[in-house]
DRENPA-3360 file (N, C-alpha, C; in nm, 2 decimals, always signed):
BEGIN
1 = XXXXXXXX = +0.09/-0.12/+0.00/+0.00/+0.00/+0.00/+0.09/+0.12/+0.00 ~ +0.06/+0.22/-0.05/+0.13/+0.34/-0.08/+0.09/+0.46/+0.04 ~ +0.22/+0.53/+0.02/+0.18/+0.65/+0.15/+0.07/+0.72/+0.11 ~ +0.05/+0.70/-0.04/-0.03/+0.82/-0.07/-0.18/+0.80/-0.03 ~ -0.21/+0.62/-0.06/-0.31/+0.57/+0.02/-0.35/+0.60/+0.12 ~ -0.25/+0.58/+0.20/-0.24/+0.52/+0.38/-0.28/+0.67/+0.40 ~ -0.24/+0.78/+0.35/-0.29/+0.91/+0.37/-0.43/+0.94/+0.31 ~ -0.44/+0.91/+0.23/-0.57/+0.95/+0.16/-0.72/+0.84/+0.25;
9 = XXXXXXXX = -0.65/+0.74/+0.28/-0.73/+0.68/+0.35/-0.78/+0.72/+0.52 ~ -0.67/+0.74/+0.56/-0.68/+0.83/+0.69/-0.73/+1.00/+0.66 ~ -0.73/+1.09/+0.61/-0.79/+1.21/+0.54/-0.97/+1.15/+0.56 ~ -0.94/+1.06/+0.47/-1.14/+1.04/+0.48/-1.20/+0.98/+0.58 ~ -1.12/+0.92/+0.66/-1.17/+0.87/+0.83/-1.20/+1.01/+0.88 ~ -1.06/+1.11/+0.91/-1.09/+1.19/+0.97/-1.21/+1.33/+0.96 ~ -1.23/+1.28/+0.82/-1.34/+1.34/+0.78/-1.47/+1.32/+0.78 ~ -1.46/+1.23/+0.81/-1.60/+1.10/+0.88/-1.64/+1.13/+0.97;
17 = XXXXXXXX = -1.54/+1.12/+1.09/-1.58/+1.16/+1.21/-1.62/+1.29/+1.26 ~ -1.57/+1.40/+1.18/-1.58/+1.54/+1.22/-1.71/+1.59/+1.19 ~ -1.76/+1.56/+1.06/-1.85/+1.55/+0.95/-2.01/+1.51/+1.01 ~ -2.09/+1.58/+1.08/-2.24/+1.50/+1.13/-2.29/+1.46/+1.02 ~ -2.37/+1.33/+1.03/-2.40/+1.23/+0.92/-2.54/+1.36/+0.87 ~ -2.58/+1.34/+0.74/-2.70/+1.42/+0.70/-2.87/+1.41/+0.82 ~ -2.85/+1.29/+0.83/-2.98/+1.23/+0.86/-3.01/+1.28/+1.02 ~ -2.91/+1.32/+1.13/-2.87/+1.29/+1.23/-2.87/+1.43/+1.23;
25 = XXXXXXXX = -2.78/+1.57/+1.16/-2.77/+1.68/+1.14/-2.89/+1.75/+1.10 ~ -3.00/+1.71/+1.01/-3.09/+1.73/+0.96/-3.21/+1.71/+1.01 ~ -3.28/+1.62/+1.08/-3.37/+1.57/+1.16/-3.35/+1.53/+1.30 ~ -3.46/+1.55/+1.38/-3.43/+1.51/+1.51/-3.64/+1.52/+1.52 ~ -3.60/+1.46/+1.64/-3.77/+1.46/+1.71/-3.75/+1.53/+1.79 ~ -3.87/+1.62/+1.80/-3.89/+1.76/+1.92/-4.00/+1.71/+2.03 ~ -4.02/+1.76/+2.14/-4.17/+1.71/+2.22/-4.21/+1.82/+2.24 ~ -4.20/+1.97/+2.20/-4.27/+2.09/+2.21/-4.32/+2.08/+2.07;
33 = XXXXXXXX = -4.43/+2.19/+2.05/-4.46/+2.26/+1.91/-4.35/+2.29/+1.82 ~ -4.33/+2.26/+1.74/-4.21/+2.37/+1.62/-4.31/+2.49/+1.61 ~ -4.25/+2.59/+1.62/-4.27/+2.71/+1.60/-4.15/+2.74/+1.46 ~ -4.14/+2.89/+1.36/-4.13/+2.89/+1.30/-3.95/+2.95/+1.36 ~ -3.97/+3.00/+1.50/-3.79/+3.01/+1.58/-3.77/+2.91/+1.58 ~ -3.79/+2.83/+1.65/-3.74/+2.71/+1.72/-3.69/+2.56/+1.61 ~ -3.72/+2.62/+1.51/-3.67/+2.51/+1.39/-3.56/+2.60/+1.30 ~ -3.47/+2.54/+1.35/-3.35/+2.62/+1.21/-3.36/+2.63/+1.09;
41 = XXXXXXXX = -3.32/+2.71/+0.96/-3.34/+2.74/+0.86/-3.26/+2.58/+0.77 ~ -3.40/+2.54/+0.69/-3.27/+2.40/+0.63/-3.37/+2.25/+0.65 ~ -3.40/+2.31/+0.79/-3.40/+2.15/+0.86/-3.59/+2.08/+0.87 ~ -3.53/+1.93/+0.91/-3.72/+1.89/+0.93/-3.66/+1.86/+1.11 ~ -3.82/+1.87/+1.13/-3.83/+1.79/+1.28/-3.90/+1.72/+1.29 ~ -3.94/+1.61/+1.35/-4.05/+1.56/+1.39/-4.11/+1.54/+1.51 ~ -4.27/+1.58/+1.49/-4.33/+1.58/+1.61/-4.48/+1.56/+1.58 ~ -4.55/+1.46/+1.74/-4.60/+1.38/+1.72/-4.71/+1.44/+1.76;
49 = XXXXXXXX = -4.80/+1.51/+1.68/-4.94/+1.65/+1.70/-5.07/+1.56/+1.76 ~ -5.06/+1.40/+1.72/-5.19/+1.33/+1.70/-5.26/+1.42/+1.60 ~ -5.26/+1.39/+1.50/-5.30/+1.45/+1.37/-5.26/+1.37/+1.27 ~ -5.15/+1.27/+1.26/-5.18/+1.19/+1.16/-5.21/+1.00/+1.14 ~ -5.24/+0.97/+1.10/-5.25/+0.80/+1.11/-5.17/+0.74/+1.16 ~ -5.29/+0.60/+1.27/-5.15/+0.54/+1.32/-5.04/+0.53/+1.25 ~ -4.87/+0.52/+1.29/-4.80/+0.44/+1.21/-4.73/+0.58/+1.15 ~ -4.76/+0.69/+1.14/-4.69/+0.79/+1.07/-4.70/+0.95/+1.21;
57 = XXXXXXXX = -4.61/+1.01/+1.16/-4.55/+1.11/+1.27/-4.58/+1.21/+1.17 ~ -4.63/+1.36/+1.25/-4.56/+1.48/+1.17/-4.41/+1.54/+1.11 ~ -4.39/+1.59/+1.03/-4.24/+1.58/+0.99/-4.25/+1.77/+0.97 ~ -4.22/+1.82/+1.01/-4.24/+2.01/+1.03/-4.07/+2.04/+0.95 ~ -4.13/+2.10/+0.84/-3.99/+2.15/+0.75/-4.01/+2.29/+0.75 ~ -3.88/+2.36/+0.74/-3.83/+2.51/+0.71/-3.75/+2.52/+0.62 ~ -3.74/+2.57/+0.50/-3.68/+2.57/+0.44/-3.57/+2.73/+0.41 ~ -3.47/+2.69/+0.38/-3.36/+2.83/+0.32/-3.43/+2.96/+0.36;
65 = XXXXXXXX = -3.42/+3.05/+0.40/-3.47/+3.17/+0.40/-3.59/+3.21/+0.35 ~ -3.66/+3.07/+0.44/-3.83/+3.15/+0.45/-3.89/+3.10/+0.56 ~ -3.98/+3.21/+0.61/-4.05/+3.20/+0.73/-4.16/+3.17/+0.74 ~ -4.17/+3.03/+0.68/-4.27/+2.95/+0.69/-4.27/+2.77/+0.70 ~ -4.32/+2.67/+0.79/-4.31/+2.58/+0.82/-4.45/+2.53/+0.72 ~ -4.35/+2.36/+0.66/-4.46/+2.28/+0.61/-4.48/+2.21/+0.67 ~ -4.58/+2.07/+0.67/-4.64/+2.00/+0.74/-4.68/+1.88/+0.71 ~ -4.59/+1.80/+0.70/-4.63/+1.61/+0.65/-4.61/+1.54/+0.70;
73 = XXXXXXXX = -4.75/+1.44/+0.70/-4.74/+1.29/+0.78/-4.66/+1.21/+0.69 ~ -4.58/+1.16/+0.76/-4.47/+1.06/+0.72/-4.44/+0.90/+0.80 ~ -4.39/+0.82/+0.73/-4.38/+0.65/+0.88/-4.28/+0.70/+0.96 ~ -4.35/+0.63/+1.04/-4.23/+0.65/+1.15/-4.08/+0.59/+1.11 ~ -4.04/+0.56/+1.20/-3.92/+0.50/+1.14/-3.84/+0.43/+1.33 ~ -3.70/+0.35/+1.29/-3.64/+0.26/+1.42/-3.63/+0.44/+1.47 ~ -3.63/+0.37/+1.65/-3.60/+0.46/+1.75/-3.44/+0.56/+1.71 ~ -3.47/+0.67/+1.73/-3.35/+0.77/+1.66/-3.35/+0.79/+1.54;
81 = XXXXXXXX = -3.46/+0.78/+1.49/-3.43/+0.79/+1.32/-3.53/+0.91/+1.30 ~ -3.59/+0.95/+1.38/-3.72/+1.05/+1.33/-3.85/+1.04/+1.41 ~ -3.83/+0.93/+1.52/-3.94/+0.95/+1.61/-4.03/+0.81/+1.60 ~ -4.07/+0.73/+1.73/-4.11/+0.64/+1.78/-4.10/+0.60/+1.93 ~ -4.22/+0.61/+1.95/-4.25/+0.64/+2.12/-4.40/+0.70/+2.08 ~ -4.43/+0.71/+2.25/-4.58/+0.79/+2.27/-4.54/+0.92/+2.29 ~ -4.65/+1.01/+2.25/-4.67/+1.13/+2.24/-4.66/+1.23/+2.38 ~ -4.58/+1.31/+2.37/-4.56/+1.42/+2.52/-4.64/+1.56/+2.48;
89 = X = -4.69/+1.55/+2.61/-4.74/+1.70/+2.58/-4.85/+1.78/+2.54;
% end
């Protein structure tokens, strides 16, 4: 194996690590309201309104520089992935 590897391969580890995965950076579950502060510009949240069918969670998006949240029932998904549990609140 070549230095240039052994470097290039350690470069993209450490870039791995530093790097928050999309999914994980991007989504999380909330147990308050999203309000149109409380959600960063970019990102979804999910939260569980009782408003949509068993089996699927609210998904509250904000997008790039606008001050407005959308609103979709979506499945749930495994624990840490976007919400699964009972509803707070």
């Amino acid at each position: 194996m070549s230095h240039f590897t052994i470097a290039l391969s350690s470069a993209v580890i450490l870039l791995a690590s530093i790097i928050p995965d999309g999914a994980h950076a991007q989504r999380r579950r909330v147990f308050d309201k999203p309000t149109i502060s409380s959600v960063p510009d970019g990102t979804s949240v999910f939260y569980d309104d009782g408003k949509c069918p068993k089996g699927q969670i609210a998904r509250f998006h904000k997008r790039l520089r606008r001050e407005e949240l959308t609103r979709q029932c979506v499945p749930r998904r495994g624990k840490g992935q976007g919400g699964q549990g009972s509803r707070r609140g």
